[in-house]
C-alpha positions as CSV (number, residue, x, y, z in Angstrom):
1,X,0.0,0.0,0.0
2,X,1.5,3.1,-0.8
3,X,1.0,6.6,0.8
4,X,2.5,9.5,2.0
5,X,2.0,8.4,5.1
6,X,1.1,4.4,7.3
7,X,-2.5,4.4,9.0
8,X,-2.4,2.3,12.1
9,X,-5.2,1.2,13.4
10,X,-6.2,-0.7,16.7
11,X,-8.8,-0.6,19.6
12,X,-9.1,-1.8,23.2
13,X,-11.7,-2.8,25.6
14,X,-12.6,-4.1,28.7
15,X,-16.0,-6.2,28.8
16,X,-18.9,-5.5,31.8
17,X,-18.2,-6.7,34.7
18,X,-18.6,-10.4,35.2
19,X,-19.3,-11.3,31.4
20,X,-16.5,-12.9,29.9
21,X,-18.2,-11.8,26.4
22,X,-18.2,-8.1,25.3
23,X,-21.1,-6.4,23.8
24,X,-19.1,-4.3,22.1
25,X,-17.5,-5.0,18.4
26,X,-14.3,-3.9,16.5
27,X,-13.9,-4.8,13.1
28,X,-11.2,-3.4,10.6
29,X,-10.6,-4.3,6.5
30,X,-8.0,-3.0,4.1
31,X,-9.6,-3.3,1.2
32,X,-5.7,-3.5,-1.0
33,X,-7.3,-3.3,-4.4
34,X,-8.7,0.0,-3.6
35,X,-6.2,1.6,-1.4
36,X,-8.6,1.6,1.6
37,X,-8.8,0.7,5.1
38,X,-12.5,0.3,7.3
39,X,-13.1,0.5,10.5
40,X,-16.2,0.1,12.5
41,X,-17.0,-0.3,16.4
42,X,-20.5,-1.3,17.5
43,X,-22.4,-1.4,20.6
44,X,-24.9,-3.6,20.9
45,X,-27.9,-3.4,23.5
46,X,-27.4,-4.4,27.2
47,X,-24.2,-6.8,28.0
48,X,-23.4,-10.4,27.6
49,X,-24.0,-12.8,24.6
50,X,-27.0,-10.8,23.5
51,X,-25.8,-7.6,23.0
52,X,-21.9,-9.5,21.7
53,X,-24.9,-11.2,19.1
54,X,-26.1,-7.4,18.0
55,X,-22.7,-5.6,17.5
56,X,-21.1,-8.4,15.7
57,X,-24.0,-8.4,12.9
58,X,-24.3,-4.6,13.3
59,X,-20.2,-4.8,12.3
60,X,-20.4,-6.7,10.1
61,X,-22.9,-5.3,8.1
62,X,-21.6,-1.7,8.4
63,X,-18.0,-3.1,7.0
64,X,-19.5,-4.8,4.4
65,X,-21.8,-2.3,3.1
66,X,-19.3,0.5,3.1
67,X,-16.8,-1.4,1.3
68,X,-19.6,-1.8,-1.1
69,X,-19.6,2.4,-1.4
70,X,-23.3,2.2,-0.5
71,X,-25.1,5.3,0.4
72,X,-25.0,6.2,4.6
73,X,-28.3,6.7,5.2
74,X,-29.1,3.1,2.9
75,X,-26.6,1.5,5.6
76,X,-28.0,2.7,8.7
77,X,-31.3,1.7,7.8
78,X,-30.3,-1.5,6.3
79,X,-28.9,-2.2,9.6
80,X,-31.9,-1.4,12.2
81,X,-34.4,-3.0,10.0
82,X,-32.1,-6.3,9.8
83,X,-31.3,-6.6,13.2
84,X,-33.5,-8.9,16.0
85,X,-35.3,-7.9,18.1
86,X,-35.1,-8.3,21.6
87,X,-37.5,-10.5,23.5
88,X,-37.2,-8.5,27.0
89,X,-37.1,-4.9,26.1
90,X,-38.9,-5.7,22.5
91,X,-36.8,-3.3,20.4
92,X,-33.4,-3.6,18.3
93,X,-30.8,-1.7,19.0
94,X,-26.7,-1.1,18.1
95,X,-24.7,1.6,17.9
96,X,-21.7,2.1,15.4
97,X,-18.9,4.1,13.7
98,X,-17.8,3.2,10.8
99,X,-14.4,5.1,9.4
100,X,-13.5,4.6,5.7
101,X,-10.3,5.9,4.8
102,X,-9.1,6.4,1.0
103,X,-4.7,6.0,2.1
104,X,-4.5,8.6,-0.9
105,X,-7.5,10.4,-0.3
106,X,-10.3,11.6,2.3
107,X,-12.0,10.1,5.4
108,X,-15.4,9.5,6.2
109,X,-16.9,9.3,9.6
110,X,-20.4,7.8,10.1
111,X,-22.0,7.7,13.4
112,X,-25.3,6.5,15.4
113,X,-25.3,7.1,18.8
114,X,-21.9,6.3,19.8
115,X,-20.2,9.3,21.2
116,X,-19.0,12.0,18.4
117,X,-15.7,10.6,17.0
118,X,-12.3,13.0,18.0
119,X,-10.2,14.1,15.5
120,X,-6.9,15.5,16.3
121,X,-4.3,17.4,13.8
122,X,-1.5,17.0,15.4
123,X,-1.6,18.2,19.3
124,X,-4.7,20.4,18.3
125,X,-8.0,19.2,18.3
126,X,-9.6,19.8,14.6
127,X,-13.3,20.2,14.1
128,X,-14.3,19.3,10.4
129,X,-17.9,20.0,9.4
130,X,-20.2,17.6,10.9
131,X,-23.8,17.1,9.2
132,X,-26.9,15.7,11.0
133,X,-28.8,13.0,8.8
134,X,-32.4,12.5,10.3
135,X,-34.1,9.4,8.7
136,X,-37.5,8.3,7.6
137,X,-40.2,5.5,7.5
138,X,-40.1,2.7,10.4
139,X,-36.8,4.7,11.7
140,X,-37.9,8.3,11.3
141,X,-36.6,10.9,13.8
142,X,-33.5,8.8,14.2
143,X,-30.2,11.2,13.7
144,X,-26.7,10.2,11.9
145,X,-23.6,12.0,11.8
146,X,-21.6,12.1,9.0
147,X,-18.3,14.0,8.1
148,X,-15.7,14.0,4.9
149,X,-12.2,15.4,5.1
150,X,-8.8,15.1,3.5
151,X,-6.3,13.7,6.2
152,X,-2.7,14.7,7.1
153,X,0.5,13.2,8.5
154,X,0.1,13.2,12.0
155,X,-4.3,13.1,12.4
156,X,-5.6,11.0,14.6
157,X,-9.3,9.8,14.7
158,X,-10.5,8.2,18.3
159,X,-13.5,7.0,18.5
160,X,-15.6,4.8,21.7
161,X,-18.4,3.8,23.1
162,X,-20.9,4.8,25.5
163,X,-19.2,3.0,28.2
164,X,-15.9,5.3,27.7
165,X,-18.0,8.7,27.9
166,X,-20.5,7.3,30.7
167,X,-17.8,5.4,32.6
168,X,-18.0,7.2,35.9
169,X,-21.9,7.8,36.4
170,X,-23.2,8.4,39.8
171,X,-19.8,8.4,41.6
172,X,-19.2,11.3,43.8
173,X,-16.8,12.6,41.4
174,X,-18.5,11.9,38.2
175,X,-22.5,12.0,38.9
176,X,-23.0,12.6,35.6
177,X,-20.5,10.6,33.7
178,X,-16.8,11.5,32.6
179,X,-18.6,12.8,29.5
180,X,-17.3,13.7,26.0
181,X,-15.7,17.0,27.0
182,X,-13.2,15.0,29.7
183,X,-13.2,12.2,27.0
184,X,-11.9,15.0,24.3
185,X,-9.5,16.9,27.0
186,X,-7.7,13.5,27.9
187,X,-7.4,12.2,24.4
188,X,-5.6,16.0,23.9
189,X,-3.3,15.7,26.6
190,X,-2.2,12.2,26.0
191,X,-1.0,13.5,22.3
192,X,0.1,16.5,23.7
193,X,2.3,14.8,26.9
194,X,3.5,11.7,23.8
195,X,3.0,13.1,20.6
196,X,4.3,9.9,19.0
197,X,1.7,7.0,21.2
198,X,0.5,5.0,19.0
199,X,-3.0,4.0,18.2
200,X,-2.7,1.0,20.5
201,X,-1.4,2.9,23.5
202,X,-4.0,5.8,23.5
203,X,-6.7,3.4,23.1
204,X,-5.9,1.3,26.3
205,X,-5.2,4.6,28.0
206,X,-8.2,5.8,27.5
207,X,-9.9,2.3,28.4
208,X,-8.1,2.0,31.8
209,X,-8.7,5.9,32.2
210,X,-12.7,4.9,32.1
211,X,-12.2,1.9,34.2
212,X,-10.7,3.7,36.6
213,X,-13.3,6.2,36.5
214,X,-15.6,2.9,37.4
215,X,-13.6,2.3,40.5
216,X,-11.9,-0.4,38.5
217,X,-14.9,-2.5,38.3
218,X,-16.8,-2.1,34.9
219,X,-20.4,-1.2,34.7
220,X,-20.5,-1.6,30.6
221,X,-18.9,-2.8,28.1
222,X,-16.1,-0.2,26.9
223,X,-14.4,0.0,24.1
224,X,-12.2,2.8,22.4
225,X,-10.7,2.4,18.6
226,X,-8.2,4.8,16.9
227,X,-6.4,5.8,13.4
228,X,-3.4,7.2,13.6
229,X,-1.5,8.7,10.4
230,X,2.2,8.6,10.8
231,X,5.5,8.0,8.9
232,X,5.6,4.2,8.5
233,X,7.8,2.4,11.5
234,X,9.7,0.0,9.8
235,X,11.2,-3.5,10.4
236,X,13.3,-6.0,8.6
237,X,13.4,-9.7,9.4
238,X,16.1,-11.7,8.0
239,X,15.9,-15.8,8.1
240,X,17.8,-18.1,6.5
241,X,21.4,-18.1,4.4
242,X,20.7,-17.6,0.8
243,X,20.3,-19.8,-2.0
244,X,23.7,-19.0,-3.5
245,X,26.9,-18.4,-1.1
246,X,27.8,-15.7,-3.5
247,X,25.2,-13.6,-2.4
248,X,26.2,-13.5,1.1
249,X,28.0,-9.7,0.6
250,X,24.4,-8.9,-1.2
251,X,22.8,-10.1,2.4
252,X,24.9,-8.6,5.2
253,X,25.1,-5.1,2.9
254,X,21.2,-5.2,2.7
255,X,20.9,-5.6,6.4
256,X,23.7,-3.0,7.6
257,X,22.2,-0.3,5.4
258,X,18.1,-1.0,6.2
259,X,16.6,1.9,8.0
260,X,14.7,0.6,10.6
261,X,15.0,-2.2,13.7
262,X,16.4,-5.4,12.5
263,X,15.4,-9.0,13.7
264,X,17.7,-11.8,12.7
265,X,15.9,-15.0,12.9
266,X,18.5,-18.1,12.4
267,X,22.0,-19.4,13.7
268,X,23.5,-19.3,10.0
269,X,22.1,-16.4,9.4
270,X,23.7,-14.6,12.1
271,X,27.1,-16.6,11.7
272,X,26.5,-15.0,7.6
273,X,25.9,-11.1,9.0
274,X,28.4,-11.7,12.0
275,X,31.6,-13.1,8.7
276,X,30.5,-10.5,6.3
277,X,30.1,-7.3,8.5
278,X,33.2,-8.4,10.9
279,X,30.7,-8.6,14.5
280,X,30.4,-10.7,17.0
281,X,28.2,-12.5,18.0
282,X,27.0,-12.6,22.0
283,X,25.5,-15.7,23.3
284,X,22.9,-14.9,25.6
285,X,21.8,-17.7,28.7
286,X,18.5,-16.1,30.1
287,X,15.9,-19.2,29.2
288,X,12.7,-16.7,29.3
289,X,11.1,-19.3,27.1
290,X,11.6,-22.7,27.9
291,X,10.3,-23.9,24.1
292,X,13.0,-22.1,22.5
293,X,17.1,-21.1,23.0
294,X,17.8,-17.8,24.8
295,X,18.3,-14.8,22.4
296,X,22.2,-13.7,21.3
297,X,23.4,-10.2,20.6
298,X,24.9,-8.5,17.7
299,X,26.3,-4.8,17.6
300,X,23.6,-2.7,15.4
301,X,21.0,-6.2,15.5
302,X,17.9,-4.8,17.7
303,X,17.2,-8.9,17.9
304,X,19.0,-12.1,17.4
305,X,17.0,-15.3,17.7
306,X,16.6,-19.1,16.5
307,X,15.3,-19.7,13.1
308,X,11.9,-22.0,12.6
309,X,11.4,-23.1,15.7
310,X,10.9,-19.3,17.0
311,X,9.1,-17.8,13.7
312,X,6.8,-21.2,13.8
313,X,5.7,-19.7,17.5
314,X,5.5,-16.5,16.2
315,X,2.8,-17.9,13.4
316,X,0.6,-19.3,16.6
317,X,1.0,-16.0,18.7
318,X,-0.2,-13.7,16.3
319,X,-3.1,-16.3,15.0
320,X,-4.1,-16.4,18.8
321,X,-3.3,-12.7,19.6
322,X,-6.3,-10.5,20.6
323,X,-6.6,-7.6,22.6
324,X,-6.5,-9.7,25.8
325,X,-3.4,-11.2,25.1
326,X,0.0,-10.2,27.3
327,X,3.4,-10.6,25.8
328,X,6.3,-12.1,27.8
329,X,10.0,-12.0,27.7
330,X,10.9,-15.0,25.8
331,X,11.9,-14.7,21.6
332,X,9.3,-15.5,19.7
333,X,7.0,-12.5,22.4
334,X,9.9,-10.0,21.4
335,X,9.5,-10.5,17.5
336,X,5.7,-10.0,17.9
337,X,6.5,-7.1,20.2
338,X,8.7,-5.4,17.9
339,X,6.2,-6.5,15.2
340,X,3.2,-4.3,16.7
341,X,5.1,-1.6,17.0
342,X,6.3,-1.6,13.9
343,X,4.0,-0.3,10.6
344,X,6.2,-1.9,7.8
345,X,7.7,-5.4,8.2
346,X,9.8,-6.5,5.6
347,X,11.4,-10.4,5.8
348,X,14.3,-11.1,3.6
349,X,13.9,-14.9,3.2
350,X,17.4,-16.9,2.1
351,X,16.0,-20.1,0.0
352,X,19.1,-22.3,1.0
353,X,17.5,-25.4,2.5
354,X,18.5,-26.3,5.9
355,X,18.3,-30.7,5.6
356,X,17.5,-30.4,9.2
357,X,14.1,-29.5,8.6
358,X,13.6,-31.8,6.3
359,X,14.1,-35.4,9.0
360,X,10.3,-37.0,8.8
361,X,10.5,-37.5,12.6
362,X,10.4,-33.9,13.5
363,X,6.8,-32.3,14.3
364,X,4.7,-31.7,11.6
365,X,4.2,-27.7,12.6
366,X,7.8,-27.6,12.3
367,X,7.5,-26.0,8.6
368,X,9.8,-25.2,6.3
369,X,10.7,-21.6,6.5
370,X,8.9,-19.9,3.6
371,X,5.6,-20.9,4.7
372,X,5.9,-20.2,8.0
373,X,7.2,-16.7,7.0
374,X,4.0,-16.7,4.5
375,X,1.6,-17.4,7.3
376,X,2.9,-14.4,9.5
377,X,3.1,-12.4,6.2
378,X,-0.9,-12.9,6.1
379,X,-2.1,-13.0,9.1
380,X,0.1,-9.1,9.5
381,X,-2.1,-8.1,6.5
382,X,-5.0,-9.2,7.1
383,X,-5.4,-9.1,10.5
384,X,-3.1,-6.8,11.9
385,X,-3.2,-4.5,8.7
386,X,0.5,-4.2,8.3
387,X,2.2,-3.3,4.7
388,X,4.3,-6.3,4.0
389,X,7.3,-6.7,2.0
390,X,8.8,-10.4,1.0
391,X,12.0,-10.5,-0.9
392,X,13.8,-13.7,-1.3
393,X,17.5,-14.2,-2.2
């Protein structure tokens, strides 16, 4: 995907408390043949399974529909007339915000009922103009919000549920609610104290900001999701020795000049980088991970592991990975570390076979090391929404 700029985009949320199911939804898409990337979050009636059942298809819907390009109003009313209704209160009911962004062109907000969506330029809060939809037949009366601008480097969109803005609500301190003013304000300051955090981190500080508000025990579902346009982070990962010995030079000069943090994956590998670029290599002895051998160090390497056996974890982490997951110490939870934080991974994969990987009485996950690298290339694109870059040698 090229652009003048990388979109992250992430969320967090903490469910009500005792359900171990959130009612709210987060669903994202980049759409590569268009240059786009969708976002919605829903928030579906009550708590539980029930209102999990009505943000999902509200989500789902929404994403679909506006990677279709169909008209706003057509998908908000698509959406309340499709969705069930419910047997104790007898009506149907889901909130969303769905945020289309053309990489190479504008951004379009659409909203029902979920707390007005902030935009920031920079450290300043930036107000495009908003317009008020009402609709008609079965769902007359009910308003949308709907805005169009052209993004810059450094926006920021954050957007949440009711359970961020209400988080609070007849506490001593908040007897109203923390509100969408204190929601706006702390979203400001955050930017304005770190104007680098990343999507990821100003979304779970604004969750556990609203938890706390709850006196840490949560009385909804809450959820907050952010866009952040920003000069691409970027990451090489280099695994395995190349296909011809010649090309070794080609390798180590690749690595030494890449702009960016550098994972080596791979004992020949390393020994390659460590000949060709004169460094040495540092074995380390911390077992954080008692699957896999402790990481080694390499002057101007951010991260020297084992080859398959660490990218092959890697593969199940990130399949796994959801916004409840916590990262440890050991290799293969550095490389996915370094992963999230990064916005551009690029793996240089060498096509020598190793015949170690090869003996029929290993384990079957233990691939060979282009389709393991393939299955984290995918899973980063599709479900992380990373820009990935595969060069082999």
């Amino acid at each position: 995907m090229s652009a003048a700029f990388h979109i992250e985009v992430d969320h967090d949320s903490k469910s009500h408390e005792g359900q171990r199911i959130c009612g709210d939804m987060f669903v994202s898409r980049k759409v590569t043949e268009e240059n786009r990337i969708v976002a919605v979050l829903s928030d579906g009636l009550g708590h539980g399974v029930k209102a999990n059942i009505l943000a999902t298809l509200t989500s789902t819907m929404a994403l679909n529909f506006a990677i279709q390009h169909k008209d706003p109003v057509r998908i908000a009313e698509i959406i309340m007339n499709t969705l069930p209704i419910d047997d104790e209160r007898k009506i149907s009911y889901a909130t969303f915000t769905i945020v289309d962004i053309e990489v190479n062109g504008h951004v379009s907000i659409l909203e029902y009922d979920n707390p007005q969506a902030i935009i920031m330029r920079g450290k300043e809060v930036y107000m495009p103009q908003w317009q008020c939809v009402l609709l008609d037949g079965p769902n007359r009366g009910k308003e949308l919000r709907y805005c169009r601008f052209v993004p810059q480097k450094e926006d920021r969109i954050v957007f949440a549920t009711d359970g961020i803005t209400q988080s609070g609500l007849g506490t001593d301190t908040l007897p109203l609610g923390w509100g969408e003013e204190n929601f706006q304000a702390f979203v400001s300051q955050a930017v304005k104290n770190q104007p680098e955090i990343s999507a990821s981190k100003l979304c779970q500080r604004v969750v556990a900001k609203a938890v706390k508000n709850d006196g840490f025990i949560s009385k909804d579902d809450t959820s907050c999701a952010a866009a952040y346009f920003r000069e691409p982070r970027k990451l090489l990962i280099c695994t395995g020795p190349p296909f011809k010995e010649e090309n070794d030079p080609r390798l180590a000069s690749t690595v030494k000049e890449f702009q960016g943090k550098k994972i080596i994956s791979g004992a020949t590998t390393a020994d390659i980088i460590s000949r060709e670029l004169n460094l040495e290599i540092e074995d380390g002895f911390e077992f954080d991970d008692p699957d896999l051998p402790p990481i080694s160090y390499m002057e101007g390497i951010d991260l020297l592991t084992e080859g398959i056996l660490t990218l092959s974890k890697v593969a199940r982490i990130l399949q796994q990975y959801d916004n409840k997951t916590r990262l440890g110490k050991g290799p293969a939870h550095q490389i996915v570390k370094m992963i999230k934080e990064s916005d551009e991974v690029n793996f240089i994969i060498g096509t020598c076979i190793n015949v170690a990987h090869q003996d029929p009485s290993l384990p079957v996950e233990l691939e060979i090391r282009r389709t393991v690298v393939k299955r984290i290339a995918t899973l980063l694109e599709e479900k992380f929404l990373k820009d990935v870059n595969i060069r082999y040698l």
